[in-house]
C-alpha positions as a printed NumPy array, in Angstrom:
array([[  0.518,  -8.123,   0.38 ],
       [  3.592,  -8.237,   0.427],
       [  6.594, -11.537,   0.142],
       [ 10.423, -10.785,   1.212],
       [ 13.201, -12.823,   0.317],
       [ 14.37 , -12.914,   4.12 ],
       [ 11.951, -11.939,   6.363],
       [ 14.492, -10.816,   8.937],
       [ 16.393,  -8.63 ,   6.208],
       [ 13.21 ,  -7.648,   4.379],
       [ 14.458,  -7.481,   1.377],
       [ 11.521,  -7.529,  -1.   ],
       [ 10.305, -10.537,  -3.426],
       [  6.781,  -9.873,  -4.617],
       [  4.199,  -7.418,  -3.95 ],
       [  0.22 ,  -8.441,  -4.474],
       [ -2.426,  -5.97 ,  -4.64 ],
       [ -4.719,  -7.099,  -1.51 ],
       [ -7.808,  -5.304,  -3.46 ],
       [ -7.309,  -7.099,  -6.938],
       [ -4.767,  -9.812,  -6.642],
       [ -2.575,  -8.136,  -9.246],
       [  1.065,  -8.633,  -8.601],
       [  2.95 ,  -5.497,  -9.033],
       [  6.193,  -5.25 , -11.028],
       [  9.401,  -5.17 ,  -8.89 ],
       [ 12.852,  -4.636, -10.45 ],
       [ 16.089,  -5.366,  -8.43 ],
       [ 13.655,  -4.929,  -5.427],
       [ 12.3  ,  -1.555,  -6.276],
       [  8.654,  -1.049,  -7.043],
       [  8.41 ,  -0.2  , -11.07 ],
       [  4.702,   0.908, -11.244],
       [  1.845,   3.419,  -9.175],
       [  0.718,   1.503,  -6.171],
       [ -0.352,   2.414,  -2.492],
       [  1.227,   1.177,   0.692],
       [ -1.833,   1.753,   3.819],
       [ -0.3  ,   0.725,   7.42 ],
       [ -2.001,   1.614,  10.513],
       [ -1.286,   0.53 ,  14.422],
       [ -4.507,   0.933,  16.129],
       [ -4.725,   2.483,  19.365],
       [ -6.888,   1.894,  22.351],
       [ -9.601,   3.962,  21.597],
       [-10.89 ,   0.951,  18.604],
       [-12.083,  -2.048,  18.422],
       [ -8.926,  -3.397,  16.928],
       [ -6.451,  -2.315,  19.821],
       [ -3.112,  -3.248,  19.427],
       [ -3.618,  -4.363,  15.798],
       [ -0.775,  -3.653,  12.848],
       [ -2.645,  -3.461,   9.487],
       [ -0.931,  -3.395,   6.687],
       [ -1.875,  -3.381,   3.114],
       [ -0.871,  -2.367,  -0.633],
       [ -3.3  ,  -1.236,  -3.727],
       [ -2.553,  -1.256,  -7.673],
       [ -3.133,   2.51 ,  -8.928],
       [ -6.46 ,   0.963, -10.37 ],
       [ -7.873,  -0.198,  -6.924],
       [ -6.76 ,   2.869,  -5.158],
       [ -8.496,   4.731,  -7.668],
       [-11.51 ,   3.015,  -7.723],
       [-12.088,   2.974,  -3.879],
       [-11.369,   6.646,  -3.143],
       [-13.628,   7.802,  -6.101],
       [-16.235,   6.842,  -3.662],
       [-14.992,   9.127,  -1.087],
       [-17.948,  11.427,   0.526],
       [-15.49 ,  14.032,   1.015],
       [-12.763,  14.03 ,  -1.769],
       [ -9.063,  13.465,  -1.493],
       [ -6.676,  16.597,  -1.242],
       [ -4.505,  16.621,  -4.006],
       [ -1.291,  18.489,  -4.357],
       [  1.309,  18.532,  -6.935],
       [  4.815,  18.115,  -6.376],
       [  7.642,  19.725,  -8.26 ],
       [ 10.002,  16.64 ,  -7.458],
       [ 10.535,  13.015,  -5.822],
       [ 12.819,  12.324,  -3.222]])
């Protein structure tokens, strides 16, 4: 979940992890530790048309929900950031 500053500038404030509750470090707004941002916009052919989702995980809750993936993530390794 996450809290801006100005909602129209979005500049950001506070980041919670929606699985946990833990509130993730932020540093002259810029994320300072793993987490995952999920956002989806559900299309007519769901139960949730029209919807915006949006959501953010620590590294620990990520982890601990896609170790009970059927099929496995696909993991690649990258030889920089941008």
């Amino acid at each position: 979940m996450r809290k801006y500053k100005n909602q129209k500038e979005k500049k950001l404030a506070e980041i919670y992890c929606n699985g946990c509750g833990k509130k993730i470090t932020i540093k002259n707004e810029i994320i300072q530790e793993g987490m995952f941002h999920g956002e989806i916009l559900w299309g007519y052919f769901s139960n949730k048309d029209t919807e915006h989702h949006e959501f953010d995980l620590c590294e620990a809750c990520y982890d601990r929900i896609t170790a009970d993936f059927v099929i496995p993530l696909t993991v690649k390794k990258e030889k920089e950031l941008l």
